[in-house]
C-alpha positions as CSV (number, residue, x, y, z in Angstrom):
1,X,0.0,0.0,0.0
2,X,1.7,3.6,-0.9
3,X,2.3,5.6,1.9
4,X,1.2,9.6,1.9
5,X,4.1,11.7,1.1
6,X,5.3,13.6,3.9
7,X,5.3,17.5,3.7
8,X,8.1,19.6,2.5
9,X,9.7,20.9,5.1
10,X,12.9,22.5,2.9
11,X,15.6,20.7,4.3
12,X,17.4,19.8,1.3
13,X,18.4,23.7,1.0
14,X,19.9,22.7,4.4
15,X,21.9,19.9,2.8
16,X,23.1,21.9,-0.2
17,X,24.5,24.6,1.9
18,X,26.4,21.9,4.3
19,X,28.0,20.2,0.5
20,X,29.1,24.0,-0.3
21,X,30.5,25.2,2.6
22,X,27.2,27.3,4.0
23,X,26.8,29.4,0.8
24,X,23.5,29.4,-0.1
25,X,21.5,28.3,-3.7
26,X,22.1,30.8,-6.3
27,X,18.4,31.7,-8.4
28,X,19.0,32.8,-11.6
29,X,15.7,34.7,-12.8
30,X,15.1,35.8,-16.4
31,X,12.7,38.8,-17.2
32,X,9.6,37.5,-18.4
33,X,9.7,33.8,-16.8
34,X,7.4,32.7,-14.2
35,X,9.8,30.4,-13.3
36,X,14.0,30.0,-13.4
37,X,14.8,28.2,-16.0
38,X,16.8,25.6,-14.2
39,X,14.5,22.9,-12.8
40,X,16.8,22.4,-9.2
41,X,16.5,26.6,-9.0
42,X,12.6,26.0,-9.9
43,X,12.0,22.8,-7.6
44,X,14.0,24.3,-4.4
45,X,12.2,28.0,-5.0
46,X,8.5,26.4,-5.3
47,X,9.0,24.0,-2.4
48,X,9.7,26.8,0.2
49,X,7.2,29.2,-1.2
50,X,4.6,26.2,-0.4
51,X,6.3,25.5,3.1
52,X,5.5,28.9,4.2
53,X,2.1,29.3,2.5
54,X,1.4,26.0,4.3
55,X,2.5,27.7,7.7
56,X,0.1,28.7,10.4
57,X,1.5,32.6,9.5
58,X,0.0,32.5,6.5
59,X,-3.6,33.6,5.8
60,X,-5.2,32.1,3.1
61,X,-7.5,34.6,1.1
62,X,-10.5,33.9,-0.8
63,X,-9.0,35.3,-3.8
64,X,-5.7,36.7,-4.6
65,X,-6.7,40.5,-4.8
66,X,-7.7,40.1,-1.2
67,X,-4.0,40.6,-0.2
68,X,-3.6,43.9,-1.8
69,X,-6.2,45.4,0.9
70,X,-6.0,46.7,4.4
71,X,-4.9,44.0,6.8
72,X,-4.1,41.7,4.3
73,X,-1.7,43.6,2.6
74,X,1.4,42.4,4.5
75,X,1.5,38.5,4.2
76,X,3.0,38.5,0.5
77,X,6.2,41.1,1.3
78,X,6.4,38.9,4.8
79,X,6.3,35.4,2.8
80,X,9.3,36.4,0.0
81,X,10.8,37.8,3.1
82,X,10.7,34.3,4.3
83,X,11.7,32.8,1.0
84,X,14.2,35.0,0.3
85,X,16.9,34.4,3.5
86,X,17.0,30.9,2.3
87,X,18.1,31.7,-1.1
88,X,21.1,34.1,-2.6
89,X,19.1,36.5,-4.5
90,X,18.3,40.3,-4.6
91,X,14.5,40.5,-2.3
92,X,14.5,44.2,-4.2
93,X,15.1,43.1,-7.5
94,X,11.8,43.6,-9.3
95,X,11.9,40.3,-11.6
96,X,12.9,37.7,-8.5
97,X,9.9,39.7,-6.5
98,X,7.6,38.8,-9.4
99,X,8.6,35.5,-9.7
100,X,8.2,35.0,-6.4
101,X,5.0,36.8,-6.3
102,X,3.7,33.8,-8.6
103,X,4.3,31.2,-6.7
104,X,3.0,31.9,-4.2
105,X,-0.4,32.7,-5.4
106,X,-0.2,29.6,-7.1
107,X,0.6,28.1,-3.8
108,X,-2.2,29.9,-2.3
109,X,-4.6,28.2,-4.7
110,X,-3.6,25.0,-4.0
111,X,-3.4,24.7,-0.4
112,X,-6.8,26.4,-0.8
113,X,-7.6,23.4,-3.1
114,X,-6.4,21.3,-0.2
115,X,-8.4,22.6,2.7
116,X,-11.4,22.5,0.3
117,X,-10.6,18.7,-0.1
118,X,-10.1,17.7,3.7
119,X,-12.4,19.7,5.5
120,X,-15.1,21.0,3.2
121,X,-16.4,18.7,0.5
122,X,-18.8,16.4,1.2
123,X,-20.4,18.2,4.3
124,X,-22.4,20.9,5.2
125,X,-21.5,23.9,5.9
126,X,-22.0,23.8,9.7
127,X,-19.8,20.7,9.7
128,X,-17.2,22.1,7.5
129,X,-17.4,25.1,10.6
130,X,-17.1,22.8,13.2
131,X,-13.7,21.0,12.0
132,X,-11.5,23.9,11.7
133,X,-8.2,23.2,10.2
134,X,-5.2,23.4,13.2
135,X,-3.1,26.0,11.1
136,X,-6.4,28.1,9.7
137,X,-7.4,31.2,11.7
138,X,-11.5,31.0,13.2
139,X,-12.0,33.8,10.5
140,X,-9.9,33.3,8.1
141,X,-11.8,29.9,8.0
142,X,-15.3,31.3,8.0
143,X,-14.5,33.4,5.3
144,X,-13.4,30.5,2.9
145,X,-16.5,28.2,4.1
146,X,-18.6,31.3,2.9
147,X,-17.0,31.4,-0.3
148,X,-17.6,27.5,-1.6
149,X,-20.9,27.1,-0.1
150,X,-21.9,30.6,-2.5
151,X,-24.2,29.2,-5.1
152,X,-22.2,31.3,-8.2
153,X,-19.3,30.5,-6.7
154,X,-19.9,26.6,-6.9
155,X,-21.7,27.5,-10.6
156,X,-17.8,28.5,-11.4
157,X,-16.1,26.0,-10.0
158,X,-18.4,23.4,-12.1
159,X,-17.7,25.2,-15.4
160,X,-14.3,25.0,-14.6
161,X,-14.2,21.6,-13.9
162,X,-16.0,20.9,-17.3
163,X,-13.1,22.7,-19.2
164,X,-10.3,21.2,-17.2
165,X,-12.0,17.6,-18.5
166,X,-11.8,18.9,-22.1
167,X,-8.1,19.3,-22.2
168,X,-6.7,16.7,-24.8
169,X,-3.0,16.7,-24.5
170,X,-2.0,16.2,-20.6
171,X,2.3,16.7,-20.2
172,X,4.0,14.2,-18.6
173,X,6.6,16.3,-17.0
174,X,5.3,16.5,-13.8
175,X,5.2,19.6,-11.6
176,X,7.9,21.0,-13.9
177,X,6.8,23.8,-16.2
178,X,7.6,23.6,-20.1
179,X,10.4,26.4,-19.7
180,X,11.9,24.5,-17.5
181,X,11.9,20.8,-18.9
182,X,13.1,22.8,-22.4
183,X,15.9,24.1,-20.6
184,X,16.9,20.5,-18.8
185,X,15.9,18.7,-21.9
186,X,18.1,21.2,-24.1
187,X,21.6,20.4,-21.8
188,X,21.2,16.6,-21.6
189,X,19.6,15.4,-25.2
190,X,20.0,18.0,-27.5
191,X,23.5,19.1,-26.9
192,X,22.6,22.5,-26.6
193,X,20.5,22.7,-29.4
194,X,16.7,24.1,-29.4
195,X,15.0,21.0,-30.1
196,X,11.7,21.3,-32.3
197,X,8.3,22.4,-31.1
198,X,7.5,19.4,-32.8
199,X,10.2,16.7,-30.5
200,X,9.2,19.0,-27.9
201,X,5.5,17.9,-27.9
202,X,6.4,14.7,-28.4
203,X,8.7,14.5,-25.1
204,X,6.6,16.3,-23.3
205,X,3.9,13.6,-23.6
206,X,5.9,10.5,-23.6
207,X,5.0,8.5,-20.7
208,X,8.8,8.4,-19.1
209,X,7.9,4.8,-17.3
210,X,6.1,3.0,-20.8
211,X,7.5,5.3,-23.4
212,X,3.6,5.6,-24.7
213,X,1.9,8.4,-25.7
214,X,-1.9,9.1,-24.6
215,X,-4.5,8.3,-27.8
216,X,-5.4,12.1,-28.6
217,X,-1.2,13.4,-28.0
218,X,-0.2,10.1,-30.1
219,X,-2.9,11.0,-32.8
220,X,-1.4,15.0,-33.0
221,X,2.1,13.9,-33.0
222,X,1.2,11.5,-35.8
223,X,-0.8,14.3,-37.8
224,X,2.4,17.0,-37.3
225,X,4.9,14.4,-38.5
226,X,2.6,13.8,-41.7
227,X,2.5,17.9,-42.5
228,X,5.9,17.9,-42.1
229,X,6.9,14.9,-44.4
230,X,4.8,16.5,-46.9
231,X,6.2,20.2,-46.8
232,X,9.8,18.3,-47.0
233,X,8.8,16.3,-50.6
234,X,7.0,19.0,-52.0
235,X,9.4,21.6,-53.5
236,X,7.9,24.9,-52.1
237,X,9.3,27.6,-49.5
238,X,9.9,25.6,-46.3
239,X,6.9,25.6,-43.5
240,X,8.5,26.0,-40.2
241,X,7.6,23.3,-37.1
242,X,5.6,25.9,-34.9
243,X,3.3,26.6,-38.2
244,X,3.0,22.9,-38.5
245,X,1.8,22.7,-34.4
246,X,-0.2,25.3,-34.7
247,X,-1.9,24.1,-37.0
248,X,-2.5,20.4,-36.3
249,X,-3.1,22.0,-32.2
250,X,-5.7,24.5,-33.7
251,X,-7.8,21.5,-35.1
252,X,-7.3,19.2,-32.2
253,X,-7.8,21.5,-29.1
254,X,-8.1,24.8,-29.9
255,X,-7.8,25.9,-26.3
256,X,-4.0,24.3,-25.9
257,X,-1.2,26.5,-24.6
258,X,1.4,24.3,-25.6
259,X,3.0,27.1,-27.6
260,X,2.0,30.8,-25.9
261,X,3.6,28.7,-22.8
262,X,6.8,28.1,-24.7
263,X,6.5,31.9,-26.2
264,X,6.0,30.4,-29.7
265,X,3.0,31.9,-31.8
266,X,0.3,32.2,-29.6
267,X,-2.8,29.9,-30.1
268,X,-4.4,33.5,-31.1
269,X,-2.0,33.7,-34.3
270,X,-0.2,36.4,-32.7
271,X,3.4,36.7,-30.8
272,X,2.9,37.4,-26.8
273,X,5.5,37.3,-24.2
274,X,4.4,35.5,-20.8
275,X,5.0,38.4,-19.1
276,X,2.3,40.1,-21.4
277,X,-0.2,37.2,-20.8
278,X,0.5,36.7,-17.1
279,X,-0.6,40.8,-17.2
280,X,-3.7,39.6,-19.3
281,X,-4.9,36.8,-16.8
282,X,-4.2,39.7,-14.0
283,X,-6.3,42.1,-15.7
284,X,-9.4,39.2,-16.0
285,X,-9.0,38.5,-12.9
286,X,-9.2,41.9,-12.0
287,X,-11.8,42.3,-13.8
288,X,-13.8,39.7,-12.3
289,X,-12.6,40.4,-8.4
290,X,-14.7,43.9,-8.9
291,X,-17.7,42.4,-10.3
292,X,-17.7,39.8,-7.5
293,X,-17.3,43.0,-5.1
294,X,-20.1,44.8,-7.0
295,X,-22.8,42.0,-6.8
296,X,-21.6,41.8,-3.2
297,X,-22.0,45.3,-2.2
298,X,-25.6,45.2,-3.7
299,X,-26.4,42.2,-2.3
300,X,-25.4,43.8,1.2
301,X,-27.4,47.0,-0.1
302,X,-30.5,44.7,-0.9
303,X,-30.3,43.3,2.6
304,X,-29.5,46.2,4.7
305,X,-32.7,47.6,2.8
306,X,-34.4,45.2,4.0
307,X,-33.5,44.9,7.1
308,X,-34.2,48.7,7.5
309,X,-37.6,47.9,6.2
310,X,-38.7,45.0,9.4
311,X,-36.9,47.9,11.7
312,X,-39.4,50.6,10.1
313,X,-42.4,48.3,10.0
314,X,-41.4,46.6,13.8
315,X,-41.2,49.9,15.1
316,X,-44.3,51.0,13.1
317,X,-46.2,48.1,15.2
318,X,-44.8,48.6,18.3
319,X,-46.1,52.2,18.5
320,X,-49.5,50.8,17.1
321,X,-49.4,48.7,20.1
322,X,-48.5,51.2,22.3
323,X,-51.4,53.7,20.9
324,X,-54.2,50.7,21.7
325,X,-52.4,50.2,25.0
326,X,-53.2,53.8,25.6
327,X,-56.7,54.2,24.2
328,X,-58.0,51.3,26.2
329,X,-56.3,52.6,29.1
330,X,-58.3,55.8,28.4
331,X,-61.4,53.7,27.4
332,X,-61.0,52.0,30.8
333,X,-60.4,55.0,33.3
334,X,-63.6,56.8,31.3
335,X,-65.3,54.0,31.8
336,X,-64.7,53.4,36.2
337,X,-65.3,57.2,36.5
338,X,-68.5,56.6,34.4
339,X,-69.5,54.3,37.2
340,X,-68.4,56.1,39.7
341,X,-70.6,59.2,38.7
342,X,-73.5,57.1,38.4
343,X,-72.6,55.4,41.9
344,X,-72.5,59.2,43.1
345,X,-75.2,60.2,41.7
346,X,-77.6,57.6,42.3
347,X,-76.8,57.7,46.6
348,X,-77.3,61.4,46.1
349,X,-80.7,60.5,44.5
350,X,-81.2,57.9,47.6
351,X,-80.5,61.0,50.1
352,X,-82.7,63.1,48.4
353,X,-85.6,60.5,48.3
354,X,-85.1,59.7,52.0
355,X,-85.1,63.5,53.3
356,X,-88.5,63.9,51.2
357,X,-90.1,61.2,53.4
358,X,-88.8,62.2,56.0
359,X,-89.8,65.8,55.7
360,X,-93.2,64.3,54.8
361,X,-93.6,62.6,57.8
362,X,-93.5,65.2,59.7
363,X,-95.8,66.9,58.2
């Protein structure tokens, strides 16, 4: 039976500084990357952003955006503060603060993933309340319970879901990004040489344990060797391999980022940095935080209205109440001093009575 992986704690950093005589890992960022280039770098710089996001100093927003307001605002310079003494880099050097920057909130999606997955799905949301994580904050957990039991938000989370089972062409690098497997794959195979988007696809969906391809990446790679064997007999102006992928990708998934990732032509036709579309996917989801925040703030306008409105009409009763306490009060006291006259009145009538017989008497 396969035994759960233990957490990364970052000791091997520990380990690499004892083999080189206390210096620390050197990170070697490149303006527009994501992620260093060198898989080691990448591995070793991911694992202790996710130690600390795992951390019981860490607060875990609802959505990224969250951090840049009051309160929250501190955790992300404090975490690549954390990062950063383990590592030789610059902390003020604006690329390594970006890279950093994203993954962490990559790391903050997942661990949020995580929490969702222990503590949340499957139960209500008064049970999910009642089994707090051990490292979550009371509030900090409320806050995400809020969130997943929110009927749009669940509506999202099953649209994405449905697109994530779409995807065709799953890599089989593992948690290591495309930049970086080119990069490795680049200084052990291809001497130094660029190797073709088209080998490219093809090693980055080789199964490295059967050597086998899935169906759907076996039938692309099959379709972009064909195109190429034909632009090679036929004696016309060369067709370069990123034309070739594009193409056969754009008729087999036309949602793949297998070159926009790889800062090939971009599955819109046109050339885009990643820095450019990491800018674009921070823009949506800029985008999106404020109309989250808008339907929020009406929804919290709607109720307060209403709320205001069972004040006004509660109050409204209770001086109705009051007013009928009052008239029959009034009604009541009218009504004993009514008898009380006519009590009055009617032993006055009883004296009168008696002093005329009496006064007839003696007569």
């Amino acid at each position: 039976m396969r035994v759960k992986r233990r957490p990364t704690m970052g000791h091997g950093l520990d380990d690499y500084a004892k083999r080189n005589g206390g210096r620390k890992m050197k990170i070697d960022f490149s303006a527009g990357r994501v992620r260093p280039l060198d898989p080691v770098q990448a591995a070793k710089l991911s694992s202790q952003c996710g130690v600390h996001v795992r951390s019981n100093i860490m607060h875990v927003a609802t959505h990224w955006n969250d951090y840049s307001k009051k309160g929250l605002d501190h955790h992300i310079p404090k975490a690549i503060g954390h990062v950063v003494k383990n590592f030789e880099m610059d902390p003020k050097e604006e690329v390594s603060r970006g890279v950093c920057t994203k993954i962490l909130q990559k790391g903050v999606r997942q661990q949020r993933y995580i929490l969702k997955r222990d503590y949340f799905m499957g139960r209500t949301r008064e049970e999910a309340l009642s089994r707090k994580p051990p490292k979550v904050g009371q509030r900090n957990w409320e806050a995400l319970v809020d969130k997943w039991s929110d009927e749009r938000n669940k509506e999202i989370c099953a649209k994405n879901k449905k697109n994530r089972e779409a995807v065709k062409h799953h890599q089989t690098t593992g948690s290591r990004s495309y930049p970086s497997h080119f990069h490795q794959l680049k200084k052990d195979k291809y001497n130094n040489e660029d190797p073709s988007p088209i080998e490219f696809f093809k090693e980055t969906h080789t199964n490295r344990k059967t050597g086998c391809m899935s169906t759907a990446a076996l039938e692309a790679y099959t379709d972009m060797e064909t195109k190429r064997n034909e632009a090679e007999r036929e004696d016309e102006q060369p067709v370069s391999s990123t034309h070739i992928v594009a193409q056969v990708l754009k008729e087999h998934s036309s949602s793949s980022t297998f070159l926009s990732t790889m800062e090939y032509q971009s599955r819109s036709g046109r050339s885009r940095t990643s820095a450019s579309e990491e800018r674009v996917r921070e823009l949506e989801e800029k985008v999106e935080q404020q109309k989250r925040e808008a339907l929020d703030a009406n929804a919290m306008y709607q109720q307060q209205l209403i709320e205001r409105g069972e004040t006004q009409e509660a109050a409204l009763e209770e001086m109705q109440r009051k007013q009928q306490e009052e008239l029959s009060a009034m009604k009541k006291s009218q009504e004993e001093k009514n008898k009380a006259y006519e009590k009055k009145q009617q032993e006055q009538d009883n004296l009168i009575s008696f002093l005329l017989r009496k006064h007839a008497t003696q007569n």
